[in-house]
VODODO-923832 format. One record per residue: residue number from 0; residue in one letter; z, y negated, x negated of N, C-alpha, C in turn. Coordinates in Angstrom, 1 decimal. Example, Ala and Ser with C-alpha at 12.3 -4.5 7.8 and 13.67 -1.06 7.14 Angstrom:
% VODODO-923832
NODE num residuo   n_pz   n_py   n_px  ca_pz  ca_py  ca_px   c_pz   c_py   c_px
NODE   0       A    7.8    5.7  -13.2    7.8    4.5  -12.3    7.8    3.3  -13.2
NODE   1       S    7.1    2.2  -12.8    7.1    1.1  -13.7    7.9    0.0  -12.9
//
This chain:
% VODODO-923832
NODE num residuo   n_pz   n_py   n_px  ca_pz  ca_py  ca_px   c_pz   c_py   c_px
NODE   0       X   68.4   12.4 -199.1   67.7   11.1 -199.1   68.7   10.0 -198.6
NODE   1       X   69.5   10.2 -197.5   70.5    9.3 -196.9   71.8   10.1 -196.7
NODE   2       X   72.7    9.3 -196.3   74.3    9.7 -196.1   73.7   10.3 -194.5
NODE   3       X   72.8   10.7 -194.2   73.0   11.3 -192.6   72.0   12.3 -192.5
NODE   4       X   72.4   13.0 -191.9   72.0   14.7 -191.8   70.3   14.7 -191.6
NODE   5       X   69.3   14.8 -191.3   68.3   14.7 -190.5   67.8   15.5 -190.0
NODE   6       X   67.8   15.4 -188.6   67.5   16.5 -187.6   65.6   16.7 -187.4
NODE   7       X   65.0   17.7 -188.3   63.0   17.5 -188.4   63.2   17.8 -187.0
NODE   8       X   63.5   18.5 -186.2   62.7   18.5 -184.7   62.5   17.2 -183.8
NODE   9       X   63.4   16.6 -184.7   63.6   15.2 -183.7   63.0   14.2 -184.2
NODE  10       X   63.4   14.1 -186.0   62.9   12.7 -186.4   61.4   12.0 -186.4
NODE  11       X   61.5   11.0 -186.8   60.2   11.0 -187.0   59.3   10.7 -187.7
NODE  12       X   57.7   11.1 -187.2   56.9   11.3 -188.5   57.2   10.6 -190.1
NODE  13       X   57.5    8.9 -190.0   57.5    8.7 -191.5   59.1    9.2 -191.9
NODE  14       X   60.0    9.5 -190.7   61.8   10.1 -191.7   61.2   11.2 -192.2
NODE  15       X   60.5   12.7 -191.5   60.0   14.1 -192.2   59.0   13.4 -193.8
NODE  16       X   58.1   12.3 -193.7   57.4   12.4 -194.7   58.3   11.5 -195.4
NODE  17       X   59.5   10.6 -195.8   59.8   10.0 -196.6   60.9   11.2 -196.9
NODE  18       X   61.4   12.2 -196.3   62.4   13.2 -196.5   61.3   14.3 -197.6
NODE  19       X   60.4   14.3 -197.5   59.7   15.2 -198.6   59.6   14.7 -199.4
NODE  20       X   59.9   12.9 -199.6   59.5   12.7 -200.9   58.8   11.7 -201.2
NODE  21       X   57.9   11.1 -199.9   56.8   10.4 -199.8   57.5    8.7 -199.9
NODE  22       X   57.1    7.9 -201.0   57.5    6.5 -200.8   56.4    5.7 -200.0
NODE  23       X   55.2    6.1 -200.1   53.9    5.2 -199.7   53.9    5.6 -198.2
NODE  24       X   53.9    4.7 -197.4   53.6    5.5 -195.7   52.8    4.3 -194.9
NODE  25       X   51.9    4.0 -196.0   50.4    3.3 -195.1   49.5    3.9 -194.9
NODE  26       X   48.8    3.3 -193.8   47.7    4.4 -192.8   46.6    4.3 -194.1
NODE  27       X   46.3    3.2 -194.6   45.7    3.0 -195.6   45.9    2.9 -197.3
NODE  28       X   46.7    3.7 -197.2   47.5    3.3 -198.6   46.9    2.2 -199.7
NODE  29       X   47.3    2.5 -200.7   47.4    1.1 -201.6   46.5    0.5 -201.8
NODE  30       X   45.6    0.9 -202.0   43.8    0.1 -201.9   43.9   -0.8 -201.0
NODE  31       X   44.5    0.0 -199.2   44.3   -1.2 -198.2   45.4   -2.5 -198.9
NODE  32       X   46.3   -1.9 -199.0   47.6   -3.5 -198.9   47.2   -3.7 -200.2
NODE  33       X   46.8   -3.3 -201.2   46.1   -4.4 -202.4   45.2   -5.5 -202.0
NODE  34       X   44.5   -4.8 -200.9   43.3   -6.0 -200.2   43.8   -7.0 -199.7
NODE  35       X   45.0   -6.3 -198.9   45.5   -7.3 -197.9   46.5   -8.3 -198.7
NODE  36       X   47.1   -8.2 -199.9   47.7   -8.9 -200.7   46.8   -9.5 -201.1
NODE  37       X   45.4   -9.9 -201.5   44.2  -10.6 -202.0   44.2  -11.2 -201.2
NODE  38       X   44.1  -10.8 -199.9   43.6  -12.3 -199.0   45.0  -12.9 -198.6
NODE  39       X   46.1  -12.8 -198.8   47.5  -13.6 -198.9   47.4  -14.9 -200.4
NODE  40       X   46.9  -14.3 -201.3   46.9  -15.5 -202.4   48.3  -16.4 -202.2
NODE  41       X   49.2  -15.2 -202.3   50.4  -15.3 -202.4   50.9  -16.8 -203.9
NODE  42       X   51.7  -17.6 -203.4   51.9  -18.7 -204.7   53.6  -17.9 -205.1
NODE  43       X   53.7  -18.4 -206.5   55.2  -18.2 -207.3   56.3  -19.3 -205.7
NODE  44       X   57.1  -19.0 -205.6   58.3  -19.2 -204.8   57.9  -19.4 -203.1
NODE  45       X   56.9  -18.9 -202.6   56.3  -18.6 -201.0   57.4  -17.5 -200.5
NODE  46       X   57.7  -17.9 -199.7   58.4  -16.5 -198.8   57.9  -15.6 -198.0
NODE  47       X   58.1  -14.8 -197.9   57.8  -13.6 -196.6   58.9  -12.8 -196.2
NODE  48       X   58.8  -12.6 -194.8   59.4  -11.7 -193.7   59.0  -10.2 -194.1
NODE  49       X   59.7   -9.7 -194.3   58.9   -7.7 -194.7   59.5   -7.1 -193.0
NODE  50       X   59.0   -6.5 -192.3   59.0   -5.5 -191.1   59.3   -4.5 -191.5
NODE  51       X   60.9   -3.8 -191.4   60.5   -2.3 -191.6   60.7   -1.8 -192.9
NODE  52       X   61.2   -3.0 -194.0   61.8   -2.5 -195.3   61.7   -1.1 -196.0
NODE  53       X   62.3   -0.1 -194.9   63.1    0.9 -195.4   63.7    1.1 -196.7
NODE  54       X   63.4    1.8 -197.9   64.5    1.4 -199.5   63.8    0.8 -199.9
NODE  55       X   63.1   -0.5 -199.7   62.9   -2.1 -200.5   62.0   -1.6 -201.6
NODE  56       X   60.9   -0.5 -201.5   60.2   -0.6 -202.7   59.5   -1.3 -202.7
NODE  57       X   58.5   -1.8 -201.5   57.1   -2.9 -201.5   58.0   -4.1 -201.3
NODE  58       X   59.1   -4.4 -200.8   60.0   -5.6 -201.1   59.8   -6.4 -202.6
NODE  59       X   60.7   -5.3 -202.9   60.9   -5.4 -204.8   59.6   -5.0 -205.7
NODE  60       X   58.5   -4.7 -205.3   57.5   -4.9 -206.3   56.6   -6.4 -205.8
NODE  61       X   56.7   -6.7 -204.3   56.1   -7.8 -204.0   56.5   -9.0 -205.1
NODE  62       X   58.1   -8.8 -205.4   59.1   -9.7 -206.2   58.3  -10.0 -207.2
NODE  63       X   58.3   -8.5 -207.7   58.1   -8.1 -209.2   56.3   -9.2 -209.3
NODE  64       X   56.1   -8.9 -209.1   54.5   -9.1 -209.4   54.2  -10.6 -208.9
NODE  65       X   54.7  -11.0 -207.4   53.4  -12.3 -207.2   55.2  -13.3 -207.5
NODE  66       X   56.2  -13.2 -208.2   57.9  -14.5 -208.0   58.2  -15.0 -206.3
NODE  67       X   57.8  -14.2 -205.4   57.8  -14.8 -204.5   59.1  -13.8 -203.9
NODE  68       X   59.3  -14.6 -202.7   61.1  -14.6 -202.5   61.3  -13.4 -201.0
NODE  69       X   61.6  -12.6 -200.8   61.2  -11.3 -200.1   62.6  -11.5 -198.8
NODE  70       X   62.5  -11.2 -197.6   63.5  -11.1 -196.7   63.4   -9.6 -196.3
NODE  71       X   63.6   -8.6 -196.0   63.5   -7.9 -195.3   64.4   -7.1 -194.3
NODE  72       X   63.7   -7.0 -192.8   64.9   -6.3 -192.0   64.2   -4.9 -191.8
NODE  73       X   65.5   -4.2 -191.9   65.9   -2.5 -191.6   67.1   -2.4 -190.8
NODE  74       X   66.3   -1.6 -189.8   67.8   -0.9 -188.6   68.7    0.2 -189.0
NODE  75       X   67.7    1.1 -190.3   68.6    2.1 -190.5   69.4    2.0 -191.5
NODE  76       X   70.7    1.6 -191.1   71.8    1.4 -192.4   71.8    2.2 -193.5
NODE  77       X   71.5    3.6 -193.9   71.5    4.3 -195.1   70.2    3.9 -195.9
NODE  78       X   69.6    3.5 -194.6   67.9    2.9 -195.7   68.2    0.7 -196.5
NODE  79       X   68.9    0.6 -195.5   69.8   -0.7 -196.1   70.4   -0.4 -197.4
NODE  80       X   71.1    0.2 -197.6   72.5    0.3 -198.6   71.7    1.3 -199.7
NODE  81       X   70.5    2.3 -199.0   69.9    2.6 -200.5   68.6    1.3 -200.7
NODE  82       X   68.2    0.4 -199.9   67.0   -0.4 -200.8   68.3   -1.6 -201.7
NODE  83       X   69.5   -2.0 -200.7   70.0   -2.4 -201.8   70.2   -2.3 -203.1
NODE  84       X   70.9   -1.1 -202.9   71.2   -0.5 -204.4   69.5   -0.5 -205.5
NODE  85       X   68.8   -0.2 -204.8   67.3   -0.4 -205.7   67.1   -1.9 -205.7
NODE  86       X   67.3   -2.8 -205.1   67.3   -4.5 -206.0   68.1   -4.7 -206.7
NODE  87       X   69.8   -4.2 -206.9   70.7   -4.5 -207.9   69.7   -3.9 -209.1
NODE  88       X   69.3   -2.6 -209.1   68.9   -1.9 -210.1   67.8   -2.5 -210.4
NODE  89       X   67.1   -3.2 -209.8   65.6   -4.1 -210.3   66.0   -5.6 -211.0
NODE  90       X   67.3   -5.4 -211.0   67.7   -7.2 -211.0   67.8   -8.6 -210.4
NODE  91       X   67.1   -8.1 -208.9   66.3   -8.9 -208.0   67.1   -9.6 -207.2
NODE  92       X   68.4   -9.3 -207.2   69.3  -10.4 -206.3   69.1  -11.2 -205.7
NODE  93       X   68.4  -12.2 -206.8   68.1  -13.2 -206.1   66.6  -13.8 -205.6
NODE  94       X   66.0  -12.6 -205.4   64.8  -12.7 -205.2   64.8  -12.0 -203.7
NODE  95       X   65.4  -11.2 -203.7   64.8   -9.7 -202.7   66.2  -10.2 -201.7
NODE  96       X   66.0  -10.1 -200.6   67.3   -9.3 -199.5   67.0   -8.5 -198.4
NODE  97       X   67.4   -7.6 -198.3   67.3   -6.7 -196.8   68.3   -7.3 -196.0
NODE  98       X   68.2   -7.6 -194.8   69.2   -7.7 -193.9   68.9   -6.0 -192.9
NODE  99       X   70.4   -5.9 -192.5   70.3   -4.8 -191.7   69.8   -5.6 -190.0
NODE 100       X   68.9   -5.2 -189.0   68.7   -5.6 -188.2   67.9   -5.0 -186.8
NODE 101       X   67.0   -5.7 -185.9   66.1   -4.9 -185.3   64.9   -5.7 -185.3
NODE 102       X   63.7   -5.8 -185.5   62.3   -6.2 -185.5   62.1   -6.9 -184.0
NODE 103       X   63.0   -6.8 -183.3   63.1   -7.0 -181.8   63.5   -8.2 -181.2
NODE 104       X   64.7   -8.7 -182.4   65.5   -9.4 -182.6   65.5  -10.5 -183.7
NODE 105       X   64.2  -11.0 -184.0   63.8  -11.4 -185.2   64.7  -13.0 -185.3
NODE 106       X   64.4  -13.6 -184.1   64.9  -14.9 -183.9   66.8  -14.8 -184.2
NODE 107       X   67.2  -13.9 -184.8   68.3  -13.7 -185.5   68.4  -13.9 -187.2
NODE 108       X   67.3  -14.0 -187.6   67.3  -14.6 -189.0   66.9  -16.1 -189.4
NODE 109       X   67.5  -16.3 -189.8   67.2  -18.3 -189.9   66.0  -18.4 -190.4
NODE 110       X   65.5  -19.5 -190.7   64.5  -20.2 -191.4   63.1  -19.6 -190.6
NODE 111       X   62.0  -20.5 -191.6   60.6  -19.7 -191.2   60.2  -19.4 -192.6
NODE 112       X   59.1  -18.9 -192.6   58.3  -17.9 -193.9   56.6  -18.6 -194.1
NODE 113       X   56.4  -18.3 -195.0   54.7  -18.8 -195.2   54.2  -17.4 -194.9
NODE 114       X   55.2  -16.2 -195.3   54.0  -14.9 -194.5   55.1  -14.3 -193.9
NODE 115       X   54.7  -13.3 -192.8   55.3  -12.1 -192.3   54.1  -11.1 -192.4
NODE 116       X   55.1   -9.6 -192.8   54.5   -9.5 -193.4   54.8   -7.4 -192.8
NODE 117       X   53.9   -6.8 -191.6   54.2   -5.5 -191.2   53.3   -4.5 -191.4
NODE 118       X   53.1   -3.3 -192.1   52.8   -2.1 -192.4   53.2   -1.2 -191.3
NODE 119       X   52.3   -0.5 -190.7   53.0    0.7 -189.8   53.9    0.7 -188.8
NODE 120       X   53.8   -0.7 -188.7   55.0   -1.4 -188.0   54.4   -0.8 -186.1
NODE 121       X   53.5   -2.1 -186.2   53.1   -2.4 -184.5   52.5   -0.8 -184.0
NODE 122       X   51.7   -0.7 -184.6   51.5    0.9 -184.0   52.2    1.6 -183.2
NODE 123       X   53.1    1.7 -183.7   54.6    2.6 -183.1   55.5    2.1 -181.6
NODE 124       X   54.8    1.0 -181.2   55.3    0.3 -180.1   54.5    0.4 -178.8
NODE 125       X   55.0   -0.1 -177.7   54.4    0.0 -176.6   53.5   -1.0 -176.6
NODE 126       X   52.4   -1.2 -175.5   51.6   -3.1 -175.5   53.2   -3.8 -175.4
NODE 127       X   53.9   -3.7 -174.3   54.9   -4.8 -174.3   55.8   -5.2 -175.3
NODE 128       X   55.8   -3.8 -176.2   56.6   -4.3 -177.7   56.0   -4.8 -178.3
NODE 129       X   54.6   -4.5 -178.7   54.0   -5.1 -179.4   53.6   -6.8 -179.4
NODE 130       X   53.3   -6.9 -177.6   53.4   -8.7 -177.6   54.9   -9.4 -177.8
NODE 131       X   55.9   -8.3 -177.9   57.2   -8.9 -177.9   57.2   -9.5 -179.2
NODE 132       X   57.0   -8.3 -180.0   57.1   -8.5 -181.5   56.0   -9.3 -182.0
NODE 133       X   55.0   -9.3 -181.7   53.9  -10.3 -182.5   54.1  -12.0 -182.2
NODE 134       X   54.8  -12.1 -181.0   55.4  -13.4 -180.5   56.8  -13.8 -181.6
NODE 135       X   57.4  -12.7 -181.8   58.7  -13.4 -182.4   58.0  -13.8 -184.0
NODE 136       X   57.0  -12.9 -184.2   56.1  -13.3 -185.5   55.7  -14.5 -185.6
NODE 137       X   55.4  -15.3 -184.4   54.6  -16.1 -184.6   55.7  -17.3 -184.8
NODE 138       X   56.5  -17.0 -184.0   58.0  -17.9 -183.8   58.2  -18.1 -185.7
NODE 139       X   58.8  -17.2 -186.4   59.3  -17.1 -187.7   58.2  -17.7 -188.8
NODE 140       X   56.8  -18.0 -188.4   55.9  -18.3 -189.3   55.9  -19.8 -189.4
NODE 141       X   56.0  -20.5 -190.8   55.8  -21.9 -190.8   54.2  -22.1 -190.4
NODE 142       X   54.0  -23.3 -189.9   52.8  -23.9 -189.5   51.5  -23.4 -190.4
NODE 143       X   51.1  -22.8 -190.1   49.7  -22.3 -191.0   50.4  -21.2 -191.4
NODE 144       X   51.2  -20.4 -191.6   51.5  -19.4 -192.2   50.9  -18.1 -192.0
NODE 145       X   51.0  -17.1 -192.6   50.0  -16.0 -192.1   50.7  -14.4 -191.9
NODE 146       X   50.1  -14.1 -191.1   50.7  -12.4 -190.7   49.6  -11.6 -191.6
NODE 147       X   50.3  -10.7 -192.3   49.9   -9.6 -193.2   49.8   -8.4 -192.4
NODE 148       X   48.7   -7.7 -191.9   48.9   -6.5 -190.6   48.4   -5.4 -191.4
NODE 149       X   49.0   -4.1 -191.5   48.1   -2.8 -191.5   48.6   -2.0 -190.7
NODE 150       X   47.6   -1.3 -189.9   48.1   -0.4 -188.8   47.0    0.3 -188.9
NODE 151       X   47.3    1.4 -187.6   46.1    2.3 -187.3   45.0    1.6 -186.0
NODE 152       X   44.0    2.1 -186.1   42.7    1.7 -185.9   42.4    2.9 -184.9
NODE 153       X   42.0    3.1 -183.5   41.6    4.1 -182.7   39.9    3.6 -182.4
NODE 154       X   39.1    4.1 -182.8   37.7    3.7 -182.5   37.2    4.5 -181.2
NODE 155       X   38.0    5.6 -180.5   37.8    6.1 -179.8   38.8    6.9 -178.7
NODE 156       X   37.8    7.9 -177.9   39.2    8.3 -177.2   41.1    8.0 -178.1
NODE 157       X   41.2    6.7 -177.6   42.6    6.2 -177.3   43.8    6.8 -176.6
NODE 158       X   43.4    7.3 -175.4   44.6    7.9 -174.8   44.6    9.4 -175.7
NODE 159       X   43.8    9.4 -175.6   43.9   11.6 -176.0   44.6   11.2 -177.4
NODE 160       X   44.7   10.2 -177.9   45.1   10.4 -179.8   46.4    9.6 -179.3
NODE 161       X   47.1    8.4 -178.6   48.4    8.5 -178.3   49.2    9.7 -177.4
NODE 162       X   48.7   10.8 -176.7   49.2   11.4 -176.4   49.4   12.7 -177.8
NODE 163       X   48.8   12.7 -178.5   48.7   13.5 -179.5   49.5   13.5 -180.5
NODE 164       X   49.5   11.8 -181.1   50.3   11.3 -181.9   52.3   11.7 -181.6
NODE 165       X   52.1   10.7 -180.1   53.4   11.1 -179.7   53.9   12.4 -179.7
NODE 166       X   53.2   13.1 -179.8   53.6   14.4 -179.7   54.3   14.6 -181.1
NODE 167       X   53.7   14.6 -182.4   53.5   14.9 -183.3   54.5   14.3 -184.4
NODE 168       X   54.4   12.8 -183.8   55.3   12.0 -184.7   56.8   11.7 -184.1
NODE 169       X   57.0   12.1 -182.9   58.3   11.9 -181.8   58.2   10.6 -181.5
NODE 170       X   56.9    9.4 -181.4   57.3    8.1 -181.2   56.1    8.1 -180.3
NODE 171       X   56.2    7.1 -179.7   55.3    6.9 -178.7   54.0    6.0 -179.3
NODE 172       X   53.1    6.4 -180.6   52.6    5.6 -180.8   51.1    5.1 -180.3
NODE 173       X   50.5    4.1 -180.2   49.3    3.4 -179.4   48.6    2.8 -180.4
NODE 174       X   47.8    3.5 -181.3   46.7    2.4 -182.4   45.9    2.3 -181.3
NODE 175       X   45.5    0.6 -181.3   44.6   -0.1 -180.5   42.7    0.2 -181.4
NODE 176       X   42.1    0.1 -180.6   40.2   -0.8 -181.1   40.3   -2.1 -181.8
NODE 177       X   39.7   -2.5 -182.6   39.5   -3.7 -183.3   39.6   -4.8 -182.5
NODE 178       X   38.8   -4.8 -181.4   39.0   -5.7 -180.6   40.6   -5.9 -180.0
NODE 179       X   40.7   -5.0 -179.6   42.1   -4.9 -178.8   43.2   -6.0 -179.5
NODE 180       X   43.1   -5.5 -180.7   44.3   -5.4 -182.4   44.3   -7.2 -182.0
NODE 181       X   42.7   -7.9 -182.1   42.3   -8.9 -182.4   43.1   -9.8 -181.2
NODE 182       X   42.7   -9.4 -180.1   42.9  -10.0 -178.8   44.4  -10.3 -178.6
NODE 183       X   45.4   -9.0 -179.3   46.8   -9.2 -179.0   47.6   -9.9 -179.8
NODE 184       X   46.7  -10.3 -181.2   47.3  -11.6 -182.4   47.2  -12.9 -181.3
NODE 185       X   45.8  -12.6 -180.6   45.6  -14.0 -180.6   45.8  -14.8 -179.4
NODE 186       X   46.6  -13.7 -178.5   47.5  -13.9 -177.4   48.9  -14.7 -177.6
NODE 187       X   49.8  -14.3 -178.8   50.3  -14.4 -179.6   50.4  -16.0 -180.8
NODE 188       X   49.1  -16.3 -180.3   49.0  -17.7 -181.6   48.8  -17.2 -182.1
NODE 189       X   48.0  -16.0 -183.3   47.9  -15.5 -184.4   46.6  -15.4 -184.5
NODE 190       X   45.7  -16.7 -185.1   43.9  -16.0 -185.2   44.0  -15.8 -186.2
NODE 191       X   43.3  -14.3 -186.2   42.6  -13.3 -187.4   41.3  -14.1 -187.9
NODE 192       X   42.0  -14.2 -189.3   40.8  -14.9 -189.9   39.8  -13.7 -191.0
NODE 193       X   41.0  -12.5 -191.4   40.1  -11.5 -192.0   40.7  -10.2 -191.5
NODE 194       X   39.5   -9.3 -191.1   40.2   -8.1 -191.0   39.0   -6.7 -191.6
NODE 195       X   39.7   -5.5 -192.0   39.0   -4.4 -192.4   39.1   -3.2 -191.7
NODE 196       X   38.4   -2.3 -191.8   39.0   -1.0 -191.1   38.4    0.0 -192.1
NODE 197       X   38.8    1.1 -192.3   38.0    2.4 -193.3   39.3    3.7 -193.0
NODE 198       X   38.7    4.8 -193.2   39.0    6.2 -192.8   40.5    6.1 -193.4
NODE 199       X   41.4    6.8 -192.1   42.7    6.8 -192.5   43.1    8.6 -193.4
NODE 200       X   43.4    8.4 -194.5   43.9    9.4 -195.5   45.2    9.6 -196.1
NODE 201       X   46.1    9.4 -195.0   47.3    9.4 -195.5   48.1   10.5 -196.0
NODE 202       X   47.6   11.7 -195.7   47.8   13.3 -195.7   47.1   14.0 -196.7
NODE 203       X   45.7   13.1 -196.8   44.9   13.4 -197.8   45.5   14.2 -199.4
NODE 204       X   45.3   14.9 -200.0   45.8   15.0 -201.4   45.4   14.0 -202.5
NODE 205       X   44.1   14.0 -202.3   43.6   12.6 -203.0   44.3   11.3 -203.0
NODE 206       X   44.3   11.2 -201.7   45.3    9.8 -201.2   46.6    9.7 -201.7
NODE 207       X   47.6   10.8 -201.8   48.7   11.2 -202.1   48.8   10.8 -203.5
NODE 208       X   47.8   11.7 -204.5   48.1   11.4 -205.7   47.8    9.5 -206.0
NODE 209       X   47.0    9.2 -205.0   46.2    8.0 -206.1   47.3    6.6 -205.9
NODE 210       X   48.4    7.5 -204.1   49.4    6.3 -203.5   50.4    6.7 -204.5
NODE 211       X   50.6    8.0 -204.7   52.6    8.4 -205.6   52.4    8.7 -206.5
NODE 212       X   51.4    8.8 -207.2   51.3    8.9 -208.8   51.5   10.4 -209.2
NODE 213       X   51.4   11.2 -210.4   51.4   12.7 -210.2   52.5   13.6 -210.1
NODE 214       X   53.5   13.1 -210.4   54.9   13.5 -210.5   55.2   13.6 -209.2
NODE 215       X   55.7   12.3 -208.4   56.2   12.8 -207.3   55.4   13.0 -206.2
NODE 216       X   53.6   13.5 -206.7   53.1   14.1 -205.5   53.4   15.1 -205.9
NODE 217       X   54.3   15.7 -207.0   54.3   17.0 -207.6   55.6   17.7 -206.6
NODE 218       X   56.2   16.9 -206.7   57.6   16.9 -206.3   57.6   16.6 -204.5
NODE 219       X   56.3   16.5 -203.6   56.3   15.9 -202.9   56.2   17.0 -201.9
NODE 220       X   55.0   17.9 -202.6   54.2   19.5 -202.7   55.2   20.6 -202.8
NODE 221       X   56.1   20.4 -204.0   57.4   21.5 -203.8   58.1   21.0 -202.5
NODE 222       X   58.4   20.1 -202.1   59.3   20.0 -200.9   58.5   21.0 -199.9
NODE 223       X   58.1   20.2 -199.7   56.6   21.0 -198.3   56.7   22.5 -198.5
NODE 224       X   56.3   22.6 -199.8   56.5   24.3 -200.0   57.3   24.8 -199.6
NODE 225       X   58.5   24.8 -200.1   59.9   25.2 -200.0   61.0   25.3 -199.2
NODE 226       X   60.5   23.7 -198.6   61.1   23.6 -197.1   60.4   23.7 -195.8
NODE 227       X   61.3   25.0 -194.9   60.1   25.1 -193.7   60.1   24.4 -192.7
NODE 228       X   61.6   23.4 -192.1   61.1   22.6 -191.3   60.7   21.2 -191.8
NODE 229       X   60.3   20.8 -193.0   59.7   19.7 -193.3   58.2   20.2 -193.0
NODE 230       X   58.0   21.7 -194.1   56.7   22.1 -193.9   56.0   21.8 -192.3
NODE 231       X   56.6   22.7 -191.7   56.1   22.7 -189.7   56.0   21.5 -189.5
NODE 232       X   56.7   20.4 -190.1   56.5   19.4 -188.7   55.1   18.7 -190.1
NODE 233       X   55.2   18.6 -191.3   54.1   18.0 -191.8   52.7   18.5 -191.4
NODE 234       X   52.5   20.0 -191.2   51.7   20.4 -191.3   51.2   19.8 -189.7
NODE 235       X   51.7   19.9 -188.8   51.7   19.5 -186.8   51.1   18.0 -187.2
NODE 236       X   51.6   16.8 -188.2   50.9   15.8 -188.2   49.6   15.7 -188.7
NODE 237       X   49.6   16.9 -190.2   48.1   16.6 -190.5   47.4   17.2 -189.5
NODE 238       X   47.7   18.2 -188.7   46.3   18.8 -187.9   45.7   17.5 -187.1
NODE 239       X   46.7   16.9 -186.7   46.3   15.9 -185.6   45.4   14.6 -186.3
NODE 240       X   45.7   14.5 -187.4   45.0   13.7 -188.5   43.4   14.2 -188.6
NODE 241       X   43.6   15.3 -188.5   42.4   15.9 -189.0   41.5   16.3 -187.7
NODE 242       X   42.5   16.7 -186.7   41.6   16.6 -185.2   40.6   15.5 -185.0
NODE 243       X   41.3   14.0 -185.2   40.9   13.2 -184.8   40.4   12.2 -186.3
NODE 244       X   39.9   12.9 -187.3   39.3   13.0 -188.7   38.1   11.2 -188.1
NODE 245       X   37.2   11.4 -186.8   36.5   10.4 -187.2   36.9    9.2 -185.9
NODE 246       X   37.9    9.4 -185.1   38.2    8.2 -184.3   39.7    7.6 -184.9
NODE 247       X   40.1    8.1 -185.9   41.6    7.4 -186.2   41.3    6.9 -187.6
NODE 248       X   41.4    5.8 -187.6   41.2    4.8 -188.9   41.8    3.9 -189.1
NODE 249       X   42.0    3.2 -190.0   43.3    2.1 -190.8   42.8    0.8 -190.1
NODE 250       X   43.5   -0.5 -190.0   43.0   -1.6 -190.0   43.9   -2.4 -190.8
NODE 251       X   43.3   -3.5 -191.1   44.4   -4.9 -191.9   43.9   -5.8 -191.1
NODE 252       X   45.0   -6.6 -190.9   44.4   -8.0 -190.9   45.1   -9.5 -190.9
NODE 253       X   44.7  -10.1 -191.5   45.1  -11.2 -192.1   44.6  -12.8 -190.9
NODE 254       X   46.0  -13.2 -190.3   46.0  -14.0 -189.1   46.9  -15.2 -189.3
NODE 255       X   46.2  -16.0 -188.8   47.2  -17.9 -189.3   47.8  -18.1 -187.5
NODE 256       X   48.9  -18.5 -188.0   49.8  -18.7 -187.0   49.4  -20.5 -186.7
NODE 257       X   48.8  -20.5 -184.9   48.5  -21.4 -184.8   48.9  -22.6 -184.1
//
């Protein structure tokens, strides 16, 4: 996948499922961020911030589809230098850029944006990262601009499913309650003006085929098969998926920077 070795006991949850194969790694896959692109009513030449890039596919189809002008930062250099190489090959030069960076460090890219724009992002962080990071969001957003959010959704026992998660995914992750999600935009300057929530199926087969199309859920299936430390550690994420089948759920939500 990349110029660097990857170690499954260590990495984490989305490096094991993008190492099998997996391009899509929303809690809600495409259905959600199709929704969440609807209530963007994205215009031809608007900008957006992308969180978390990795190889620039939802970068470069953002391009592709609504002309609008894509930034995105990635920390992991072999995930830089392959989403590159996938804009040369899209023709997008001058549409798309990854900068290499940290999400942490936002106030290191010039300009502001009509959207920022994070997937899978906040989840993964502590509360203090999270107000770190939704602050520099709000910093980067022009006046009225809007934060594009999909994350996970905890409707219930919270602690028992980040101690679980962490375990599972090697990150320390914390999906908040609806309220919570809401309360920490708008701590932040960010009021949520739309948001959704519905059952997270990221693991799902269903989900799989309807996010990667049939081929490379085909190809996604032989990995898993074949390989046993991808197998072990995918398999240690779905159980936990499926432990917690009715308190872990997706959220989006769509917030004006105020």
């Amino acid at each position: 996948m990349t110029n660097t070795i990857l170690n499954f006991q260590t990495a984490t949850g989305h490096e094991v499922l993008a190492a099998a194969g997996k391009k899509y790694l929303r809690p809600g896959g495409r259905i959600a961020t199709k929704k969440l692109f609807q209530w963007a009513n994205f215009q031809p030449g608007e900008t957006v911030l992308e969180l978390g890039s990795s190889f620039g596919y939802s970068a470069i189809a953002l391009a592709k589809k609504y002309h609008i002008k894509v930034v995105g930062i990635e920390k992991n250099p072999d995930s830089v230098a392959r989403a590159r190489n996938n804009i040369c090959a899209a023709g997008l030069e001058n549409q798309v850029e990854i900068i290499e960076g940290n999400i942490f460090n936002l106030e290191a890219i010039s300009g502001k944006f009509n959207y920022v724009l994070a997937e899978a992002i906040l989840t993964m962080q502590s509360p203090l990262g999270k107000a770190k990071i939704l602050a520099e969001i709000h910093n980067r957003l022009k006046p009225g601009g809007k934060f594009l959010s999909h994350e996970l959704l905890a409707t219930n026992k919270e602690e028992q499913i980040r101690v679980d998660l962490a375990r599972v995914i090697r990150v320390n992750s914390t999906p908040l309650s609806e309220s919570n999600w809401i309360t920490a935009f708008a701590t932040a300057g960010l009021q949520v003006e739309k948001c959704q929530t519905d059952s997270m199926n990221l693991l799902n087969l269903g989900r799989i085929f309807q996010d990667e199309g049939f081929f490379n859920t085909t190809r996604i299936l032989w990995n898993i098969l074949t390989q046993r430390d991808i197998r072990k550690r995918v398999l240690e994420i779905h159980q936990v998926f499926h432990k917690y089948q009715h308190e872990l759920r997706y959220i989006i939500l769509c917030a004006v920077a105020q």
